[in-house]
N, C-alpha and C positions, 0 to 999 in steps of 0.2 A: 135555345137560339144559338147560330153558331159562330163563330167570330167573324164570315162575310156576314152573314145577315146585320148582325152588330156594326159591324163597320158601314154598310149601306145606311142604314137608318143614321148614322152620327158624320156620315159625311156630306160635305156642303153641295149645292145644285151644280154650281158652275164648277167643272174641272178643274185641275191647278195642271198648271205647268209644268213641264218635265222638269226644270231645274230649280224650281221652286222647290223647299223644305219643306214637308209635309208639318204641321205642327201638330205633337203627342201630347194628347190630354195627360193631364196627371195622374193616371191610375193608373196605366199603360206604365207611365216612368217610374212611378212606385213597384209595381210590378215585374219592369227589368232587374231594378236595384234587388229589387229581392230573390229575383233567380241566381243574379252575381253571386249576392250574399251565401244564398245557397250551394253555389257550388263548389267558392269554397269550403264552406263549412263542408262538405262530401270531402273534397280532397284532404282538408285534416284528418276527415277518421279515416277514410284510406290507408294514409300515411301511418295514423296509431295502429292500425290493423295490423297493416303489416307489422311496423315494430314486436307487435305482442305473440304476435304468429311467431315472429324470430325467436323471444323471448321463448313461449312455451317449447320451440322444438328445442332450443339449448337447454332447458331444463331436464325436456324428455331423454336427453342424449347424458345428461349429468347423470339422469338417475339410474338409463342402464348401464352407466359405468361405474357407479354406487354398488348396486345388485351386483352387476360382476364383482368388484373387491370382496362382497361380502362372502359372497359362495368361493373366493377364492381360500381368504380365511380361514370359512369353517370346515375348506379342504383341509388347508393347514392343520387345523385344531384336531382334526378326523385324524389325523396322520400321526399329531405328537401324542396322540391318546395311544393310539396303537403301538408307538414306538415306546412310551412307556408301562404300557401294561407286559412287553414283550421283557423290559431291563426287569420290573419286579419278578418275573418268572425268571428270570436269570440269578438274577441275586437268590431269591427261595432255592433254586436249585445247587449254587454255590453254600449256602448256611448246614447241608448235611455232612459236606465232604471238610470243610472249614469248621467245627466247633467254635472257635477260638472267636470267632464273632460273638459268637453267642455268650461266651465268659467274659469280653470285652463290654459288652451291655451291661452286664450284671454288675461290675467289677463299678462301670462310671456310676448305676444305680446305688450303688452300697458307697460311695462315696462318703454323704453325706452323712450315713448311718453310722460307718467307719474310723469315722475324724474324733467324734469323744471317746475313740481308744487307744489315740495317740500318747497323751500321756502315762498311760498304762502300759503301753508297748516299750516307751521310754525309761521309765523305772524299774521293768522287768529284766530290761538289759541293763541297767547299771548296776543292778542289784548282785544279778548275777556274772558281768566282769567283774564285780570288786569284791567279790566271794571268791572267784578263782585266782584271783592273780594278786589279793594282798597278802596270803601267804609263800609265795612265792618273791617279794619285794622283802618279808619282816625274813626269810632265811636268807638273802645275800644280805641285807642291813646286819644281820646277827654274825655273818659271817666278817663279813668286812670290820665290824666294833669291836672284834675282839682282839683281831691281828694289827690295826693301823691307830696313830693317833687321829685326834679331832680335825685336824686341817685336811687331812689324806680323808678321812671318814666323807666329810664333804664334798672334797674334790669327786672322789669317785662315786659317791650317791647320788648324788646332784647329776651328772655324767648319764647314770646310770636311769632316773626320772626320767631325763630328755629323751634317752633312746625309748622308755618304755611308751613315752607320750605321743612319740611320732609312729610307734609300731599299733596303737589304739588307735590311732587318725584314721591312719590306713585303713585297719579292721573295721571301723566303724563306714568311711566310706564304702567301704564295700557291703555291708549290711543292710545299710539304708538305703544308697545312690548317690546321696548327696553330701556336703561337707557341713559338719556338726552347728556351723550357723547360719544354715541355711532357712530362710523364713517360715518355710513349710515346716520345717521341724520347733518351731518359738512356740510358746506353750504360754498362754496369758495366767495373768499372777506368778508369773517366774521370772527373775531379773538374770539369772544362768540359765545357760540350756546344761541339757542333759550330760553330755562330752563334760564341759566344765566339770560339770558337781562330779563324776565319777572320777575323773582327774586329780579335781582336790581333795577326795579323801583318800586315793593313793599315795599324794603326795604326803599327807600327816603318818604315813610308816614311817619317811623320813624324819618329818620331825621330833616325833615321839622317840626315836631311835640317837638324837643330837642333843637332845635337849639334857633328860643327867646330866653327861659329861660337859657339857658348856654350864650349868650350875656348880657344878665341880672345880672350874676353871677358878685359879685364880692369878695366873702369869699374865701379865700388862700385854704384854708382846702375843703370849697367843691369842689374845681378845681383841686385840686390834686386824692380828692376821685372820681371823675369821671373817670377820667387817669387812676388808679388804677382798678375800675371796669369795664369797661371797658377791659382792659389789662388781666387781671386777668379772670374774671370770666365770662365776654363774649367769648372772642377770644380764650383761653386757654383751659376753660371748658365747652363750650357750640358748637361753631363752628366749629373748628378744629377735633375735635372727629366726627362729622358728616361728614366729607368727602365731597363727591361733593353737597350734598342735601341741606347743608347749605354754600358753599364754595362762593356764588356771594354774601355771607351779611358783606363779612370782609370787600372789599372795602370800604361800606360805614360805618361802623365801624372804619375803619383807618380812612377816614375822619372826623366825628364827635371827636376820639382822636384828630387828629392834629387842630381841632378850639380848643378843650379843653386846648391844651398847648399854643395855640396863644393866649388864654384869659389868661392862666395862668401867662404868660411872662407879658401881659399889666395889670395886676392886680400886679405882682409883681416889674413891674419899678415904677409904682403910691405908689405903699405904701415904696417903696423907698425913693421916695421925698417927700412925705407926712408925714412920720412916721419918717424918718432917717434925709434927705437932708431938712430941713425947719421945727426941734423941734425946740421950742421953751421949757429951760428947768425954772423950777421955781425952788425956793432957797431951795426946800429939795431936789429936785436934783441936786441940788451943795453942795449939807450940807459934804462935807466932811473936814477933816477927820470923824468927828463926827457918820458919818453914816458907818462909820467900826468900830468906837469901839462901837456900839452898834448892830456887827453882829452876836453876840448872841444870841439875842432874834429875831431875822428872822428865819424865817424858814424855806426858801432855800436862796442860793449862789448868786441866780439870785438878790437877793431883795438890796443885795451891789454894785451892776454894775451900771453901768449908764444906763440908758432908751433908747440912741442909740446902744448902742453895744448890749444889749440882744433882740429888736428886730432886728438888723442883722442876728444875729447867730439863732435868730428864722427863720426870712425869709427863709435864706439857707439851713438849716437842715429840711423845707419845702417841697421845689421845687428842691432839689438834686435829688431826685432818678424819677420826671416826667417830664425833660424838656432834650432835647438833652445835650451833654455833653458842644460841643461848645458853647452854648447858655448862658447855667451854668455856666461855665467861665466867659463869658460876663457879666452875672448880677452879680456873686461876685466881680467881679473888681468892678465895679461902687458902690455895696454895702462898700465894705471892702472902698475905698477912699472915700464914703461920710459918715462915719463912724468917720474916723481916720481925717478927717474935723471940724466935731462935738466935736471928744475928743479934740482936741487943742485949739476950741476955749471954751469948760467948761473947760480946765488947764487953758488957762488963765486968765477967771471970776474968778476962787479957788485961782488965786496968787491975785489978784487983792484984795479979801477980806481976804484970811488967809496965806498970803504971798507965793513967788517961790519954797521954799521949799515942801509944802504942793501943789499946784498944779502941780509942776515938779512931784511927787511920784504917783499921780492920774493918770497921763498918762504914764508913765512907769506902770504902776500896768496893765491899759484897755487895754494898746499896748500890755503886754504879754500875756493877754488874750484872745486878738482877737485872736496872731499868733494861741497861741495851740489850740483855738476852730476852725478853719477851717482849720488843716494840716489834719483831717480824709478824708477831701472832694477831696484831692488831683488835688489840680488845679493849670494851671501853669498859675501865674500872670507875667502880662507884668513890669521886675524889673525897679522902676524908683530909682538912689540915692538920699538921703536925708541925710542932716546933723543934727542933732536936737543939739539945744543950751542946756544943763544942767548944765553950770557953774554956773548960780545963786542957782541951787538944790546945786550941792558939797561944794559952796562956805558958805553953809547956815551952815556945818554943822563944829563943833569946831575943832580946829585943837591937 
């Protein structure tokens, strides 16, 4: 049936009116509703359509531009292969005319292998500079000890070390590369390197060659001038300036100092008790008063004193400034009490022959003199009290 026929059959007898509203059954009106409905529902996916259409061409367009990067790449990659396969044929052809690559390889290869014969490389050189060259140190030592005394001996050996110490630096840098404390050359379990140790047994020709005669020594004066040079113008002006080149010759330099003050202390206990602790004085050194009123015609201070107290004040004013501090202490005690022994028992020979009065003044006179001659030395003596008897001095004099 067709939609006139339809319509015919559902429309009323009597005509309507032109301007009368036709009235649409409800299926009709459900039926436009739903064509509405539908078209739009058409125009959304139109609209998606489209979109997805834009969407896949931009994609299409992403990926041929994807694919191009890539084949450009593995242009690229095509290209650095060949540009490196071309450099190894270069180099391979450079390694016949160049050796020196090829012992370069080798040389970094054996490194490792290399290194535990450092120490051996080490001792084979010091073994053999201190086979060549300490006979040549013991004939100028032997030559120099025969012609010079002990102060001159060290002057010029000592002199004579430095230059040798600095002419090894040299040699050795130039042997190895490097300067003798250089890391690469430290060798574990060794607190010295190599340079050191061969240095320091260089240096004991010297001392083996100083030592006799400093045993021998028994003059105050030259045992402190040793100390002093030594001190002075070894260590001070000669070694230290030099840095590491001469720096393994102090040790044995301090040692030769410290025998120098071991002899100087046994030379200075002996003339203690030889000179101080066991004079024997004769009657012009007991001539007093006498020998003060005729202190006019001396010609120093010293020539009024008694014999043990100016060598005391000799001694100390000696060996004060070369022997440890503690030490110094020690020997002025024992000096200062075998001193102050001596003056008591010449007070009382002098009372004995020119009465209490006249050897009481003798020892108060030496006693004030010791005090002020040894407070420069500033030492602290171990205080013992003592009462000293002068009633026969006071008693002597009139009332």
């Amino acid at each position: 049936m067709s939609l006139k026929q339809y319509y015919a059959l559902k429309a009323p007898a009597t005509p309507l009116a032109t301007n009368t509203p036709v009235p649409l059954s409800s299926t009709i009106q459900q039926f436009m509703t739903n064509a509405q409905t539908c078209y739009r529902v058409c125009e959304t996916v139109e609209e998606h359509t489209e979109k997805s259409l834009a969407l896949l061409q931009e994609m299409e367009d992403r990926h041929v531009s994807v694919k191009t990067l890539t084949s450009a790449l593995y242009e690229s990659f095509e290209t650095l292969l060949t540009e490196l396969d071309a450099l190894n044929v270069k180099v391979q052809s450079l390694e016949g005319p160049l050796p020196y690559f090829t012992r370069i390889s080798s040389i970094a290869k054996a490194v490792g292998t290399n290194e535990s014969f450092l120490p051996d490389v080490l001792d084979t050189y010091v073994t053999v500079r201190t086979q060549l060259v300490t006979p040549v140190v013991d004939a100028y030592l032997t030559s120099v000890n025969q012609s010079t005394d002990i102060v001159s001996l060290l002057r010029m050996g000592c002199q004579y070390m430095v230059r040798l110490c600095q002419a090894e630096y040299t040699l050795f840098r130039h042997v190895f590369g490097v300067v003798p404390s250089a890391p690469v050359l430290q060798v574990e379990d060794q607190d010295e390197h190599a340079f050191q140790r061969m240095i320091f047994q260089l240096s004991y020709s010297l001392y083996h060659a100083v030592r006799p005669r400093m045993l021998q020594q028994h003059n105050l004066d030259v045992l402190c001038e040793i100390v002093e040079v030594l001190r002075r113008e070894v260590v001070d002006t000669h070694i230290r300036p030099m840095g590491d080149a001469a720096e393994a010759v102090e040790p044995v330099v301090d040692r030769m100092i410290g025998d120098a003050q071991e002899r100087l202390i046994l030379c200075t206990q002996k003339y203690l008790r030889d000179e101080i602790e066991a004079f024997v004085p004769t009657l012009a050194d007991l001539n007093y008063p006498d020998k003060l009123l005729g202190a006019c015609a001396t010609p120093t201070v010293y020539a009024t004193w008694y014999p043990t107290l100016e060598h005391t004040l000799m001694c100390l004013s000696k060996v004060y400034r070369y022997v440890n501090m503690q030490i110094f202490e020690e020997l002025a005690q024992d000096a200062v009490r075998m001193c102050t022994a001596t003056l008591n028992m010449a007070s009382a020979d002098i009372a004995v022959e020119k009465g209490h009065l006249d050897g009481g003044l003798f020892l108060i006179k030496h006693l004030l003199t010791l005090r002020e001659r040894i407070t420069p030395f500033d030492i602290q003596f171990a205080v013992t009290e003592k009462n000293l008897d002068f009633s026969s001095t006071t008693g002597s004099y009139p009332n």
